[in-house]
N, C-alpha and C positions, 0 to 999 in steps of 0.2 A: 504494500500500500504506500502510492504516497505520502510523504509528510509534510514536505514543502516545494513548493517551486519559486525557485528566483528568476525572476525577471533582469535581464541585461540592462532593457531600456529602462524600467522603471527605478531601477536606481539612479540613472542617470538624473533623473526626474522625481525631486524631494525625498531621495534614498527612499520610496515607497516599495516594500517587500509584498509580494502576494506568497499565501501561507492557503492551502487545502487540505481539511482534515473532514470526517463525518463526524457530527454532520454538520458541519462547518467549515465556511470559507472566509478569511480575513485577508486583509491588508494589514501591512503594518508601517509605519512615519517613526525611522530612525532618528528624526530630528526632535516629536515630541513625545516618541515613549508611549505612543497612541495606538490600538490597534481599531481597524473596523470591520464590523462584521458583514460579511458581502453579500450571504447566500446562505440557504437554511438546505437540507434536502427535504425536499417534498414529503419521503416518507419518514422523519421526525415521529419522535414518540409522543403520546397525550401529554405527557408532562417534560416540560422544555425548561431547564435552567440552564443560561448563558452566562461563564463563569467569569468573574469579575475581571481577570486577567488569563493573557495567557504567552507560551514561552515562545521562542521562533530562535535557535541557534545560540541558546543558553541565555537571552535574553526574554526579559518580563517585560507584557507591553497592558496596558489597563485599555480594559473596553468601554470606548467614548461613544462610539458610533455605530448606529445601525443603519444599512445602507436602503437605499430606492428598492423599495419590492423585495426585501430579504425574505420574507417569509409569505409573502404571497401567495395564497390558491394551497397554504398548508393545511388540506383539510383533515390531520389529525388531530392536531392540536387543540387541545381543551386550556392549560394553564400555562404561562410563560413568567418567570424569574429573570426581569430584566437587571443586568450590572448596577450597582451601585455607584459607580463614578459615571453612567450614561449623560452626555452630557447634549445628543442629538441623536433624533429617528427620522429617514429619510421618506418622501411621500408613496404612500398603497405598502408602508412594510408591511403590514397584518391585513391588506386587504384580502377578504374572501377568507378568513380564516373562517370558515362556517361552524366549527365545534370551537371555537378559543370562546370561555366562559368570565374569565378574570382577568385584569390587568393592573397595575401598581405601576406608574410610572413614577421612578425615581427622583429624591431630591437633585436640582441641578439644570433640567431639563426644563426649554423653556418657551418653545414650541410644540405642541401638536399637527402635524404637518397636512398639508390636503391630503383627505381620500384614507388618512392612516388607518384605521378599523371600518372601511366601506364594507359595507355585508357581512358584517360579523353576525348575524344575526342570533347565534347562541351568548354574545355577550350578555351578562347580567349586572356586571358591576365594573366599575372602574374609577381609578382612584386616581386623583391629578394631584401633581407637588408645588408648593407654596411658592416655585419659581418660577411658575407656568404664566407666560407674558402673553402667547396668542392661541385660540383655538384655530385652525385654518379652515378655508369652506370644506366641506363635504367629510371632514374629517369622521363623525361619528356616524357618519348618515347612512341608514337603513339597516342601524342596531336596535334590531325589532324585539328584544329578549331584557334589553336595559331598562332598567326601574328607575334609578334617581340617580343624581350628578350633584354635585358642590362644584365651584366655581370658585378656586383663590381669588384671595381679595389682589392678587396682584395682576391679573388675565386685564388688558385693556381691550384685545379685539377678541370675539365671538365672527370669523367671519360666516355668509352666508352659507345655507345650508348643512351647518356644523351638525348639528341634533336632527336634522330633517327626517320624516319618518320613521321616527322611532315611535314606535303603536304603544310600547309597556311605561314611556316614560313617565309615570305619574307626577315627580316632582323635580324642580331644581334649585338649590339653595347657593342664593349668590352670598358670598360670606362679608360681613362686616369691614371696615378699616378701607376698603377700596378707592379711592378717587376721581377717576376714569375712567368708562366702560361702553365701548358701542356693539350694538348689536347688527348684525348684518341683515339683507333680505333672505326673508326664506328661513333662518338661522332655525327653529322649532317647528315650523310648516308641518301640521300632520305627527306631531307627536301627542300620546296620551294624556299630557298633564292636566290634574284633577285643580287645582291650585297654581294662584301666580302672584308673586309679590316682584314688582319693577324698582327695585330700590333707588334714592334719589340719585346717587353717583352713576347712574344710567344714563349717558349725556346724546347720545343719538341710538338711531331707532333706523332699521332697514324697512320695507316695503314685507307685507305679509308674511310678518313674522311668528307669528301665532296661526296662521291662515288655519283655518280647517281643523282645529283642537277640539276634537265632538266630544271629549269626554270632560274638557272646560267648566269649572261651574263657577269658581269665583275667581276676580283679578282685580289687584290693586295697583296701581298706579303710583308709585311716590315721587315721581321723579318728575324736572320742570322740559316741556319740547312748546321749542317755536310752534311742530304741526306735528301731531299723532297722522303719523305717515299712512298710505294709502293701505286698506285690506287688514291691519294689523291684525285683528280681530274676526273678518269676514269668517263666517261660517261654525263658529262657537256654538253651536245651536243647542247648547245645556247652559252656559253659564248664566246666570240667573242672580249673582251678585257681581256689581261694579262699583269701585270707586277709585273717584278719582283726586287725590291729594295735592300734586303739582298745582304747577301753572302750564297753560297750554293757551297760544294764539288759535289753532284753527285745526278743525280734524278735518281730512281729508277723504277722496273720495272710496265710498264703503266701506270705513275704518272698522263698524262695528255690524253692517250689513248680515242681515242672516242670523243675527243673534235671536232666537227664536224663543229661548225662557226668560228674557232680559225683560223685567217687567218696571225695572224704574232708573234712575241715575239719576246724580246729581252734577250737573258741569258746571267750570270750574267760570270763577267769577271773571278771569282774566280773556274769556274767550270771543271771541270777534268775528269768525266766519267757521260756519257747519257746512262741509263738501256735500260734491254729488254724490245720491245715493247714501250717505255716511249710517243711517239708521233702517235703511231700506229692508223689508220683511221681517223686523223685530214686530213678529207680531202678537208679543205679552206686554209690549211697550205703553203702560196706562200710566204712568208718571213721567211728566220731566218739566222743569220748574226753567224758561228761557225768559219768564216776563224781567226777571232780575236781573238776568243779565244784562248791565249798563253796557258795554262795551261792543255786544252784541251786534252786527251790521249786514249782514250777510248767509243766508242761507239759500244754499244750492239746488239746482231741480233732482226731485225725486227724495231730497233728503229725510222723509220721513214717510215714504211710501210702503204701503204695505202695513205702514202700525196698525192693528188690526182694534187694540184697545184702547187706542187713544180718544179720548169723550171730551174734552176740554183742554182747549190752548189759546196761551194769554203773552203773545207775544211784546217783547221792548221794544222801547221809544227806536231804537236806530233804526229796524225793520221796515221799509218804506215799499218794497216789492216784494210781491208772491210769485216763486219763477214756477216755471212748469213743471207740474205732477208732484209738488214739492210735497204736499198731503192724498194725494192719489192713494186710492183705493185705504181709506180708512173708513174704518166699512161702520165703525161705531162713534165715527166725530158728529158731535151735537154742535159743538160753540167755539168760535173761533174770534179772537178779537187783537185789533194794533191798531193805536191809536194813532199811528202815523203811517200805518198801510197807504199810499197811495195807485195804487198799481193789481191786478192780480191778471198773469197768466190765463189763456183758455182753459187749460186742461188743470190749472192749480189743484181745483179738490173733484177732478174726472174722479167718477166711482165711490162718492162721498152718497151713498144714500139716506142717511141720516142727517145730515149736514142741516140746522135748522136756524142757526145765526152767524150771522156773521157783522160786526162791527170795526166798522175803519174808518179811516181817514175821510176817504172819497164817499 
């Protein structure tokens, strides 16, 4: 059996040694004592411990690295003992691991790479270290087997698609002490969670980031945004508690659309323009208090179409136009009133059959 193979040219080129052993394959950097791990074989046993160090010509090299696709499509693997000094994992290394159950990423490491546990779908758990600066897109995404996730207070980017599709994940707990934290589009898209706290250090927000969370029931909000970004929300069709703490200029179009047990909210005093669509087929929506809101100027077509139990709305003084279908098909609106309505769309309360007052301006 092989033990080693030396490379002519690669020493020539940062004294880097390639080492083949089963079922591992390394490089090693005679300049920093570093080895990387290259390549797993396929047929690997369920239980993988990659050992902290190792020797190459009587020489000890510590394992920093794990390379692009090392263990990719290793579908025996159930448990994996990553090094202790791991200081970087290259992007798809545990993709497709379909039976890998557990992970413990070591202190030190400080990315999550794209695509790293794509299709893991036997994941259950996994553990992120206090040094972890970014999630990358698509990293955990279509770990259908994962329950909950904590979030180092040190993680500044979440990017897009990171948790996507993940069916089991009920919860994620963003940890205390943080002070910067964005979340990408897509980032939870179609994951299970029951529960949602947005803590205030939350400073941006991706495009439908929660999109499609059916098992959804409460989310809170602490955090301050210019615009509750487009979809965030769309299709929550359990959650049935909101609130919202922050300050927020304007929500966007279908922010909360399709929320279907949402039976009341309260928005927040700072707010100025309601997108298209933003509340569209919330149709347990029987509360929402807009006459207070001073600042209030603006609300979009469609933006509350479909409320099915909305009976009364008392619109603020800034409201001067009703755009089109903006109350469409509210099928239980009695009384609508703006004292500085001037204006209202053809089709504003289309499919209002109940619709019995209406007091405005004009």
């Amino acid at each position: 059996m092989k033990r080693f193979i030396i490379l002519t040219l690669s020493v020539l080129l940062n004294s880097v040694m390639l080492w083949a052993a089963a079922p591992f394959s390394f490089s090693f950097d005679e300049t920093t004592g570093e080895a990387t791990l290259l390549s797993a074989n396929k047929s690997i046993s369920k239980a993988v411990v990659i050992p902290d160090s190792v020797e190459n010509e009587g020489k000890y090299y510590a394992v920093t690295k794990i390379a692009k696709q090392a263990f990719a499509k290793c579908g025996k693997v159930e448990t994996v003992k990553l090094p202790s000094k791991l200081k970087a994992i290259g992007p798809t290394a545990f993709a497709e691991c379909t039976k890998l159950k557990s992970i413990a990423i070591p202190e030190g490491v400080e990315v999550v790479p794209h695509h790293c546990f794509f299709l893991c779908t036997s994941l259950e758990s996994a553990t992120l270290p206090s040094t972890l600066k970014m999630i990358d897109h698509d990293a955990f995404i279509a770990c259908r087997a994962l329950q909950t996730i904590r979030i180092p207070k040190n993680v500044s980017h979440i990017k897009s698609w990171a948790f996507g599709e993940n069916l089991a994940l009920k919860s994620v707990v963003f940890e205390p002490g943080n002070t910067r934290l964005s979340i990408g589009d897509h980032a939870f898209d179609r994951s299970g969670l029951e529960t949602l706290i947005i803590p205030s250090y939350v400073d941006s927000l991706g495009e439908y980031v929660f999109n499609g969370c059916g098992a959804l029931k409460s989310a809170t909000i602490e955090a301050n945004f210019d615009t509750l970004p487009k979809m965030t929300f769309h299709g929550c069709e359990n959650m049935s508690e909101l609130s919202l703490k922050g300050t927020m200029n304007a929500i966007a179009y279908g922010a909360f659309s399709d929320c279907k047990k949402m039976a009341s909210v309260t928005l927040p005093a700072s707010l100025m323009e309601i997108g298209v669509n933003a509340f569209d087929g919330c149709k347990s929506l029987a509360n929402i208090n807009l006459q207070d809101l001073a600042s209030l100027h603006t609300i979009r077509e469609a933006a509350f179409s479909g409320c099915e139990s909305l009976t009364r709305v008392a619109l603020p003084n800034g409201i001067k136009k009703i755009e089109d279908g903006t109350f469409m098909s509210c099928h239980s609106l009695i009384e609508i009133t703006g004292e500085n309505v001037e204006s209202e769309a053809e089709f504003s309360f289309y499919d209002c059959p109940n619709l019995k007052t209406k007091k405005f301006a004009k």
